[in-house]
N, C-alpha and C positions, 0 to 999 in steps of 0.2 A: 366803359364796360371792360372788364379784366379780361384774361386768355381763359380760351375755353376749355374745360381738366374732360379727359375722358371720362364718361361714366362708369367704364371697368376698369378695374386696375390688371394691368398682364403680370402672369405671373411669370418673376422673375428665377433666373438658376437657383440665386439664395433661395427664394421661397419653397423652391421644387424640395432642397434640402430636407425639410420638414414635411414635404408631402409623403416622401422617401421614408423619413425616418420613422413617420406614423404607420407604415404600410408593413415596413420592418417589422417594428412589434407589434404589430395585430398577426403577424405571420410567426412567429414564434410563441407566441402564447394558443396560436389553433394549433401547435405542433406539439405545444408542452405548456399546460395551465401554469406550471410551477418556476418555468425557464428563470425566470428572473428573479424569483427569490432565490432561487440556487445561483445565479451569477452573482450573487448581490453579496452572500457570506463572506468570502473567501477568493483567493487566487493559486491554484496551485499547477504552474504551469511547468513543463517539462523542458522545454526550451529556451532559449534567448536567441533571437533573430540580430543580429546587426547588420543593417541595410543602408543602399544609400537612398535619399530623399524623393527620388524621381518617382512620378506619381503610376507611372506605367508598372511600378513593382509594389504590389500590396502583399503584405508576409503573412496574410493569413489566408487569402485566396490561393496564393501560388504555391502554398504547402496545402491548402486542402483542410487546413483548420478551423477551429471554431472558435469564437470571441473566449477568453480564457484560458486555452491549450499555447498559447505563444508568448511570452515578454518581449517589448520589441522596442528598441531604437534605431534610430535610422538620421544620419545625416547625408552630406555631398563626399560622392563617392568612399564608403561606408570605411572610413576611418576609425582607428581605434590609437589614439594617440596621448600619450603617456602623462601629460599635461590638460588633456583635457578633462576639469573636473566633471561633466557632465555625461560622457560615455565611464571614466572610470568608477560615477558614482552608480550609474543602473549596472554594470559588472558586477560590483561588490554586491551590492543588493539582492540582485539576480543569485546569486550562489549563495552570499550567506543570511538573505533572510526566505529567497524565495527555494532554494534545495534544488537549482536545476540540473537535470542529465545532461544537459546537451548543447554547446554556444554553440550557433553558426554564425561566420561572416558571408554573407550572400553580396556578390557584386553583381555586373548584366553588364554584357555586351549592350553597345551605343551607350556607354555614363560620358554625361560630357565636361563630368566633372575630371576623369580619365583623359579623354581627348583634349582640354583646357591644359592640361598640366605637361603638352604634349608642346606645345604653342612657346615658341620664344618670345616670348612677349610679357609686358610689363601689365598685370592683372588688376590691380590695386589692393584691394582690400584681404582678396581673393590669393595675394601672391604666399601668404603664411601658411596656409592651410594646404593650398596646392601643392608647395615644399615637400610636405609628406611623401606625395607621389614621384615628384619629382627626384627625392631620394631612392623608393623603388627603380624608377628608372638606371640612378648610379650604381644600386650596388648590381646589376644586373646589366648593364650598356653593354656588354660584349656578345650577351643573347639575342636581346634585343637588336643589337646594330648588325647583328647577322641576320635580319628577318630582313629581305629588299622589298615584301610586298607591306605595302605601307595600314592595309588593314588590318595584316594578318599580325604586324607587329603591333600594333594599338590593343586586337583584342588578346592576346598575349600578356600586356599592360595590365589591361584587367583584370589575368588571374594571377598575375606574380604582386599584384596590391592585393588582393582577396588572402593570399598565401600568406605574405609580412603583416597585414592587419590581425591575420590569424595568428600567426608568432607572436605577436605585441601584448596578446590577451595568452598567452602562456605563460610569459613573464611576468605577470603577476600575482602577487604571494595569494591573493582569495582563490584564488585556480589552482596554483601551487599544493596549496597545505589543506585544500578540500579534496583534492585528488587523492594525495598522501595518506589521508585520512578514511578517506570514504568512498573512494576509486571513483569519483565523477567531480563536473563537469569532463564531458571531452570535448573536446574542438573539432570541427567542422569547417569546411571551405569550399563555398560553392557560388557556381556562376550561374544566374538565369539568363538565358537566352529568347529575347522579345522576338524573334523569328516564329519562332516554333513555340512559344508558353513551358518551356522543358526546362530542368533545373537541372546543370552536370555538377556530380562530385569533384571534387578537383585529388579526392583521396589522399588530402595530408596524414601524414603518419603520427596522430599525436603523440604517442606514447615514445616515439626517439624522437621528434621533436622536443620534447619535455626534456630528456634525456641530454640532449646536446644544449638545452637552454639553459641546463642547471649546472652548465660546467663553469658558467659565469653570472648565471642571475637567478641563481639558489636562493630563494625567497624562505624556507620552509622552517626556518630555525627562527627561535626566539632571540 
């Protein structure tokens, strides 16, 4: 005789997925018959979120928006890095096919992608990526190594990465020469904080930002 198979199957987290997602749209179609044929045209989102991966930060909950009002990438501690063809391919897109107002870089107190980069220690695969931060930290060490409480210099970390991530997407010519042109995208930088569910400005100045960026990486000429 073989092993006995339950005669119910339990339903598993994956499964629940689909319980969810059926429940989802039968709740937007009682709200709006039409919802989804109008999602379905077009995207014309005002934003560009760059977030990092962490699942506790969803960029359309924590802004209060609705499926289509956001374009959003997000990796480990929300990097925006010069080489990366993958963040600078949704950049360009985002401004020159999608016409956005508005790029934010959002970081959040407790990234442990932050606190990792913080670690003397040999990361592996993790040590290229981490770098990034790791260089926040140098051009800043004098700030920083003036901070003696050790939390308060970590969440510190995270908004002087939020800051330079936000710099790095200024530097580039599709931001550059759509501004020039069209006075938008602007740049944003801000930190959500998992305490409290709250979003702080960090109040980058884009416009001397730009300013001081194009005394050496004047993108705007042919």
């Amino acid at each position: 005789m073989g092993p006995l198979r339950a005669s119910v199957t339990a339903v598993t987290p994956y499964d629940k997925i689909f319980e969810n997602n059926k429940a989802w749209a039968e709740e937007q179609l009682r709200s709006d018959p039409d919802y989804f044929t109008k999602l379905s045209v077009s995207q014309q989102p005002d934003f560009l979120y760059i977030g990092c991966s962490d699942s506790r930060v969803p960029a359309n909950q924590i802004m209060g928006l609705a499926p289509g009002d956001v374009f959003v990438h997000r990796n480990v501690a929300n990097l925006v890095n010069n080489v990366d063809l993958n963040v600078m391919s949704v950049i360009n897109y985002a401004v020159r096919q999608l016409d956005v107002k508005h790029i934010i870089v959002c970081g959040h107190y407790g990234c442990g992608g932050v606190r990792a980069a913080m670690q003397p220690k040999d990361l592996g695969i993790l040590n290229p990526w981490l770098r990034n931060i790791r260089d926040v930290y140098r051009f800043h060490k004098q700030e920083l190594d003036g901070i003696a409480d050790e939390t308060k210099r970590y969440e510190r970390l995270v908004e002087l990465n939020v800051l330079e991530q936000s710099i790095n997407i200024i530097k580039t010519a599709a931001v550059q020469k759509s501004y020039l042109t069209r006075g938008f995208p602007i740049v944003h930088s801000w930190v959500f904080d998992l305490r409290n569910g709250l979003i702080q400005d960090l109040k980058l100045d884009f416009v001397q930002t730009l300013h001081n960026i194009q005394e050496v990486y004047d993108l705007t000429k042919e």
